[in-house]
N, C-alpha and C positions, 0 to 999 in steps of 0.2 A: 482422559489425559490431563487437557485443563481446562478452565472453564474460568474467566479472570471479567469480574463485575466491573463495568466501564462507567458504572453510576444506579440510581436509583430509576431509571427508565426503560430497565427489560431489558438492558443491550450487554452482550458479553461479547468477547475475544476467544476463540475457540481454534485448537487446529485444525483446517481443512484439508481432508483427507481423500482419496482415490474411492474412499468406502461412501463417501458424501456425493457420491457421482450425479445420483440421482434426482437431489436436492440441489445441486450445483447449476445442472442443466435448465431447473426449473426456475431456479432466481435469475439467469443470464437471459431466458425468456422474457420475463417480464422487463428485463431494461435493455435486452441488447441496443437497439438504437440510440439510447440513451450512453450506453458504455462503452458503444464504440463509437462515439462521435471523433475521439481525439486519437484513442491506441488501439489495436485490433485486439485486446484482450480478451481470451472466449470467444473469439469469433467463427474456428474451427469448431467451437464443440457446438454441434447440431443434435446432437442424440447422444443417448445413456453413451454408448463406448466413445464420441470426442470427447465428451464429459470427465468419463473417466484417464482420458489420456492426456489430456492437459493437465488433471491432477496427477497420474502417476508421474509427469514429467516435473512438476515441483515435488514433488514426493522423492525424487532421483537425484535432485540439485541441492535436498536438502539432506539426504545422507550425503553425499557429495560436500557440504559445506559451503555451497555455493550461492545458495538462495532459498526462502522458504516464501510460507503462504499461511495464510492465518485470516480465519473467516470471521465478519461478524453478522453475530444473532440478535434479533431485538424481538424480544416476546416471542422465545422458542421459531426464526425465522429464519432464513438466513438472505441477510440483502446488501453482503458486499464484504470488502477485505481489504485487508494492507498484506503487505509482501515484501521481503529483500531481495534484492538482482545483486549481481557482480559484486557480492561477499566475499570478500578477502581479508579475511580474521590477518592475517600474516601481515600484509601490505596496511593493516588499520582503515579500512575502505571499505565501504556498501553505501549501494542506491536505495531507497525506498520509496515503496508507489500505493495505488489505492483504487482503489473500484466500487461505487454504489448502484443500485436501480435509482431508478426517480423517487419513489414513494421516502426513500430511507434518506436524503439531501436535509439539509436544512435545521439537524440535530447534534452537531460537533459530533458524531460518532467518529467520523477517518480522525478527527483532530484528538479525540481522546485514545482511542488504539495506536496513533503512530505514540504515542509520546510512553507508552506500555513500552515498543518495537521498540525505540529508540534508548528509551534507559536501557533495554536488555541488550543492544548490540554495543554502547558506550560502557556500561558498568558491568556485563557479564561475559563481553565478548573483548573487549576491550579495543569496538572500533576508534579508531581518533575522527574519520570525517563522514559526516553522512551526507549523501548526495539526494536530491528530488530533481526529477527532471521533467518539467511539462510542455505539452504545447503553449505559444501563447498567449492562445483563445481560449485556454482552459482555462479563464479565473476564478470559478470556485478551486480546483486543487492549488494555483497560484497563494489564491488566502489561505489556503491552506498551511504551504512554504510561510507566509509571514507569520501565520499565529504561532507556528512551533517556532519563531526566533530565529529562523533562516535568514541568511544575506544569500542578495541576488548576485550571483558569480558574472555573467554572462548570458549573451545570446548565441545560439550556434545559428547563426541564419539559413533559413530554408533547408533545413537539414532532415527533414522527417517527410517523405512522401505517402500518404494517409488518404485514401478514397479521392486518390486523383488530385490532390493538392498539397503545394510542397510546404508545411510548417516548419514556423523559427518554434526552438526548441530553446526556451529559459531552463538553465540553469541553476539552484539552490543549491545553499551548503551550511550544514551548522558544526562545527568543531569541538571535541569533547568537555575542553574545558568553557566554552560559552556556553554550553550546555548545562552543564553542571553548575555553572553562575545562575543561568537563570530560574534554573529549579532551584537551587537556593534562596534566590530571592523569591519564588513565586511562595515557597515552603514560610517564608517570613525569619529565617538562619542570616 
């Protein structure tokens, strides 16, 4: 389908499929602990069929137009993803979020796929606001919110009850036309 080069380091942007079930289950392995320190993401999928039914449920929201999911690979692998929630082409609205194992941290890969995610819901979808929303004790996804040029909107306090403790939940937001400023200045335009 597609396969979009995130640099010269083996890493691409791929979409993650129902069919990738099986590959799915075995990346959340290697970091569940790790990827569910903050949101319960994959946390259901134990075996090939939660595997694939957390995928056919973005698979449903993305015909839906509601949300999608989108893997990345680094040296033919797969060790993590970014994704849209609460897509609302109509209303100019979507969240986006992001998932690694441990091994895959520490290489701007989330920072280089949201900023693919993000031109394609500003310039092809025609969102105006994109949302990040972390715990936050998550400061790598937090840096994450700053390096794409998010302002911090807010704290929703104690609002995320998460393995028995209730997390303040930050808030990010970047707007279409800051968006578009700062790729152009990053572009040197």
């Amino acid at each position: 389908m597609y396969a979009i080069r995130l640099g010269d380091d083996g890493a691409e942007l791929r979409p993650l499929e129902p069919w990738h079930a099986e590959e799915f289950l075995a990346h959340l392995d290697r970091g569940r602990e790790f990827i569910n320190r903050y949101v319960p993401f994959g946390a259901k999928a134990t075996d090939v069929t939660g595997a694939r039914e957390v995928l056919q449920r973005y698979a449903d929201w993305r015909a839906a137009d509601t949300a999608s999911l989108h893997g990345l690979w680094l040296d033919g692998k797969l060790v993590g993803g970014v994704l849209t929630l609460n897509f609302d082409a109509g209303n100019g609205s979507c969240e986006v979020g992001c998932w690694l194992e441990p091994a895959a941290t520490g290489r701007g890969l989330v920072t280089r796929a949201m900023r693919v995610l993000i031109d394609w819901a500003v310039e092809q979808r025609g969102i105006h606001r994109v949302e990040w929303v972390a715990a936050a004790g998550n400061v790598p996804s937090i840096d994450v919110a700053r390096r794409l040029g998010m302002t911090r909107d807010g704290v929703r306090r104690e609002a995320h009850l998460h393995h028995g403790v209730r997390h303040d939940l930050e808030v990010w937001s970047v707007l279409a036309p800051e968006w578009r400023a700062a790729r152009a200045a990053a572009d040197g335009r």
